[in-house]
N, C-alpha and C positions, 0 to 999 in steps of 0.2 A: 356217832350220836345214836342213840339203843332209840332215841324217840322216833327217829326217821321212818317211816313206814315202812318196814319188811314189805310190804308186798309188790309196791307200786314200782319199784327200783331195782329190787335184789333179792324178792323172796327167792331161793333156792329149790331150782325146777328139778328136783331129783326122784327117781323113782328107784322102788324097790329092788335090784337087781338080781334078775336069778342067776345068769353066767357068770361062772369066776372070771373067766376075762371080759377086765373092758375095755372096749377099742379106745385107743386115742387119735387124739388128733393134737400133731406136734407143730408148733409152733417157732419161727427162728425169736431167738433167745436176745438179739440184737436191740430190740425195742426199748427207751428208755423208760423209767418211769411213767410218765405220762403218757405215751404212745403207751405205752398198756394200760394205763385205766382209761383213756380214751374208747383204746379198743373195745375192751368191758362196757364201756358207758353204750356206745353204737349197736352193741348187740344186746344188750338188753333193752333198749330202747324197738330196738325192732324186732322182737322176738316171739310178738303173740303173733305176727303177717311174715313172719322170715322166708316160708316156704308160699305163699298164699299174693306177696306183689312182688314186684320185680325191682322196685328200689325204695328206700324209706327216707324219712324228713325228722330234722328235728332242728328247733330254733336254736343258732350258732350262740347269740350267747347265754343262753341255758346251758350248751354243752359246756362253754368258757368253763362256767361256775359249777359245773358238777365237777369238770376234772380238775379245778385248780388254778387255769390261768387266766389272767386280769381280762376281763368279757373284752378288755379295747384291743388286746394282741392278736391281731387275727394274722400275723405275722408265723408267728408263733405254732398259732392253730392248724396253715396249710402249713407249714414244714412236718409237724405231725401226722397227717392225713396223706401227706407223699410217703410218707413212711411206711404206712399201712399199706399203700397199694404197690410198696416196693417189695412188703414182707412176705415171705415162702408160708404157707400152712400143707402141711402134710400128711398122710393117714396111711397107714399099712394094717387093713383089718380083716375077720372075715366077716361075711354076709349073712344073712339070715337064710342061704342055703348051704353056708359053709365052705363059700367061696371065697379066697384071695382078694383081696382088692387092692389095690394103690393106685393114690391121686394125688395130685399138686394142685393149690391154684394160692396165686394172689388173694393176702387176707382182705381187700377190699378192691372189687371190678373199678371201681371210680367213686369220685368224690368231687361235691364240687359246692361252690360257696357262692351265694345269688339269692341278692335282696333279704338280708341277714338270716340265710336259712340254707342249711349244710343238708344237701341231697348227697344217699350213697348207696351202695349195693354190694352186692355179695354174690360168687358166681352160683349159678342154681346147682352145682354140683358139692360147692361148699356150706351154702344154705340148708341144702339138706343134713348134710352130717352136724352140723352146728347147732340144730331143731332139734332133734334126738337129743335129751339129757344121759342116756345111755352111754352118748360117744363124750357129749364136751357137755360139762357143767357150769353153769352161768353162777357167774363171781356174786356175791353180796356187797353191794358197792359201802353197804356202812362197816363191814370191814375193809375192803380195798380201801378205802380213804386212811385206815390207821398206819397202813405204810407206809415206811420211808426209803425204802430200797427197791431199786429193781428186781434183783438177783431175788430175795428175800419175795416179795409177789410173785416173781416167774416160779418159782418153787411151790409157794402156795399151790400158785392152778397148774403145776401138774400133778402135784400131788390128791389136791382136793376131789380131783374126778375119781380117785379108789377109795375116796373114804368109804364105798358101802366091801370092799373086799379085804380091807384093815393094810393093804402093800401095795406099792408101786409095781412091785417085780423086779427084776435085776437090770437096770440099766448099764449098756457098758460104759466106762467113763467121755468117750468121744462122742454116745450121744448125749450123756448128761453134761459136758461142756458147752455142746450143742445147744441144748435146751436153754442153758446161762446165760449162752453170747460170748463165750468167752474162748471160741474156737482160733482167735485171730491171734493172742496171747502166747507164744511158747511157754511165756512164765507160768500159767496154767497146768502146762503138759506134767509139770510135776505135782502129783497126788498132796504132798507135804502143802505146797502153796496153795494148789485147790482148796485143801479143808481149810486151811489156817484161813486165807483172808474169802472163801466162797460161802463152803458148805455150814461152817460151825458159826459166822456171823447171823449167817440165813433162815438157818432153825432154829436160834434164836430168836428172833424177829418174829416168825412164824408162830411157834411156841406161846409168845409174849401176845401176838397181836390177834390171832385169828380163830375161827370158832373149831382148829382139830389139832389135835397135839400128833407130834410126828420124832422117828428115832431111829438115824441115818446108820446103816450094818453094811458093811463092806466083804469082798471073795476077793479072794490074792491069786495070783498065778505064779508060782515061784514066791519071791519075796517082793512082787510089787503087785499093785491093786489094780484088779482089772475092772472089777463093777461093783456099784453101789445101788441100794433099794432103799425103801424108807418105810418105812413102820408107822400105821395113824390111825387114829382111835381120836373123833368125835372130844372136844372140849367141852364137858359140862356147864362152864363158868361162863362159855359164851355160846352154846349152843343156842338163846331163844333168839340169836337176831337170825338164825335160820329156821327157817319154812319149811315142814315135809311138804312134800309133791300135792298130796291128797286125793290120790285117786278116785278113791268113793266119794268124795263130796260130790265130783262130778253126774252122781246119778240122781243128785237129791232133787224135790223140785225147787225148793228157793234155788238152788246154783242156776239153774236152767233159767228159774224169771230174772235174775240177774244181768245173765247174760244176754238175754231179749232185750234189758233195757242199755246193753251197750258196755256193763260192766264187764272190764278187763278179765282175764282167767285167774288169775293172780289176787286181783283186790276180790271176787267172790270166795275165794275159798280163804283170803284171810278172813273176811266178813262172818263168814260161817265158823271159822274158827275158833274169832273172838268171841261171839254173841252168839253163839248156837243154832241151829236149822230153825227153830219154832221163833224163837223173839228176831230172826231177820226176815220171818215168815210174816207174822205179824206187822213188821214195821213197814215191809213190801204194802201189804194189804193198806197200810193208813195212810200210805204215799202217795199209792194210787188214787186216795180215795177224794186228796185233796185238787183242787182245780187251781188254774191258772201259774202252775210253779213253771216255773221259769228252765229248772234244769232237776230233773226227775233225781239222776243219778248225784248231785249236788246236795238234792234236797233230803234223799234217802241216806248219804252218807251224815250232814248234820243232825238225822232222827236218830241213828246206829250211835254215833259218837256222843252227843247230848241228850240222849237217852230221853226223847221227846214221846209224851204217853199221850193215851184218850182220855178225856173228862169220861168219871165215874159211870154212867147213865151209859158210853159204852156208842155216843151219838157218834163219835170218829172226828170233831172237833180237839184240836190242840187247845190244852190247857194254857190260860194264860201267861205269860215270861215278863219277867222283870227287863225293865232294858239293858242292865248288863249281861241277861242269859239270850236277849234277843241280839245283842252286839256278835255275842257269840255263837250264836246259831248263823249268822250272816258270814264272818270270818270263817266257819266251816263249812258251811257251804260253796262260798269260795274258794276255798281253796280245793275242794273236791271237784270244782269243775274244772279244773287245770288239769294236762296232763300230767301223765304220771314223772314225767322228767322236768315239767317245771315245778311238780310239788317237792321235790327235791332242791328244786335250786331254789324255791321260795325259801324252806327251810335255811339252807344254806348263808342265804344274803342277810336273813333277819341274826342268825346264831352270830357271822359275822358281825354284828352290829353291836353284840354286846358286851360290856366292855369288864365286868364282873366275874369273879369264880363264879359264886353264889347264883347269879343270872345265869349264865352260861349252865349250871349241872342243873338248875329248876327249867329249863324250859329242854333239857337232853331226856328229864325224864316226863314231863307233861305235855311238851310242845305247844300247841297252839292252846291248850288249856291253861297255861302254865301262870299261876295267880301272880307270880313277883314279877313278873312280864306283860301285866295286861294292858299300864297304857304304853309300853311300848309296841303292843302286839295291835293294837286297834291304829297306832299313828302309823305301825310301817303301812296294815291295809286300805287307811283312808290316803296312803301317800300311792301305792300302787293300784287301784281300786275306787277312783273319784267317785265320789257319790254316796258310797255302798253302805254309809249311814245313815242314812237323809232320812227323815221323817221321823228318827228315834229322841224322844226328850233327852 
């Protein structure tokens, strides 16, 4: 869904890289579909505090519905989470003196499910490398969602973390079996079967689905194949559901008051991206200026997105709203004060709901705007949100 907010979920924390090499961090390949967008979903979720607490929270069935499975399987849920803290993550890099390093740890220290609310952690040694978008790059969950393959996502994110150096580099085939899962397979061991049902399903997929095109080259030893690399170059067609880094926004002052009011790093410098340093400057100023709101950061995202002005005279009074622009200034503000992983799953439950092409592509590219959706958009929030029309004619 292109409407889903890039920022709150899956802006892509990438920065500029000056080193041709970039460190990875290898992953067992074992993991099935979901246990990797799980994965995905857990580290983005804790990724502004990753290095900053020592474990993170997020409501079990919001995660249900971000990765896909029915909120009531929590069956389902810990067999996935034992998974994670069964799985190997691995790094062979050097350091920023030019040092050697190798490390292992369990991609999740523990996890645990209590009073519908999934606590987990991360070891501080693997926290660190995970923080660093230099070493691992965090997935865009509105494309992880287009997948339908493991193999085809496992590929994606190893690939995706070279997109700023255009190659993977030369993998030999036993770790890129490695990487797959598909080290347990003799059938594998032969190159002919790897491509046919691995490698050429996968980059397709990839190709088809995700925001960088990629174009798999092979070195022989004799007459059989010893390593394979990948070739990738950024998708124009789908590059805007990715986020550059933004470095410099970070110095502006809007980012900064932003951040004072609790806004995430992610949703400021989408803010600033969308609406510019001066009109998020401005709307900062009329936010402030108003008394009694209830939720600052709530209130400032429904002025940004409903593009709420001052009466003429310049008094800092909101111009008056029609009650269907006042409906909707209440639904985005609500929904801004959610986090950033239930505004996703809100998303997710209402898109669920509808039952139309038409529906369905009018609210992918509007969202909560979205005119052919409005009184379904008002009955999902008066059915989740008691009240939160009350006094409106």
């Amino acid at each position: 869904m292109d409407d889903i907010p890039r920022d709150k979920l899956s802006g892509a924390l990438r920065r500029g890289a000056v080193k041709k090499h970039v460190a990875a961090i290898h992953v067992s390949g074992k993991l099935t579909l979901l246990q990797r967008k799980l994965s995905n979903v857990l580290l983005l979720n804790a990724y502004d505090t990753l290095t900053s607490r020592p474990s993170h929270e997020i409501d079990a069935r919001t995660l249900c519905i971000l990765i896909g499975y029915n909120s009531n399987d929590i069956d389902t849920l810990k067999t996935s989470l034992r998974g994670l803290a069964e799985t190997v993550a691995e790094w062979d890099m050097l350091d920023e003196k030019g040092q050697q390093e190798w490390g292992v740890s369990s991609l999740l220290s523990y996890a645990k499910l209590k009073g519908g609310v999934c606590e987990y952690a991360y070891s501080p040694a693997l926290a660190e490398k995970l923080h660093d978008p230099k070493v691992f790059a965090l997935i865009n969950l509105n494309i992880q969602r287009r997948f339908t393959s493991g193999h085809a996502l496992a590929l994606y994110e190893n690939c995706y973390r070279f997109v700023r150096t255009g190659s993977t580099g030369w993998w030999s085939l036993d770790l890129f079996r490695r990487l797959m899962g598909v080290t347990d397979s003799s059938y594998y061991e032969s190159y002919k079967h790897l491509n046919a049902k691995i490698i050429k399903p996968a980059v397709v997929e990839v190709n088809k689905t995700s925001n960088i095109q990629i174009k798999p080259e092979i070195r022989k030893r004799g007459r059989a194949v010893s390593e394979i690399r990948f070739l990738i170059e950024e998708n124009p067609q789908l590059s805007i559901l990715d986020i550059d880094d933004g470095d410099g926004v970070r110095y502006s002052k809007p980012y900064k008051q932003l951040r004072d009011l609790g806004v995430s790093d992610r949703l400021a410098k989408q803010w600033i991206a969308e609406h510019g340093e001066d009109a998020v400057a401005q709307k900062l100023d009329y936010v402030k200026a108003r008394k009694n709101v209830r939720s600052m950061v709530g209130y400032l995202s429904a002025a940004l997105e409903g593009n709420f002005h001052t009466d003429a005279d310049g008094a800092g009074e909101a111009a008056p709203l029609s009650p269907e622009a006042e409906r909707l200034r209440r639904v985005l503000e609500a929904a801004a004060a959610r986090t950033p992983t239930q505004r996703d799953a809100d998303k997710r439950a209402f898109y669920n709901r509808l039952k139309s092409y038409d529906a369905r592509q009018d609210f992918e590219r509007h969202g909560w705007h979205s005119a052919l959706n409005a009184k379904a958009i008002l009955a999902f929030w008066e059915e989740t949100h008691s009240g939160l029309m009350d006094g409106i004619e």
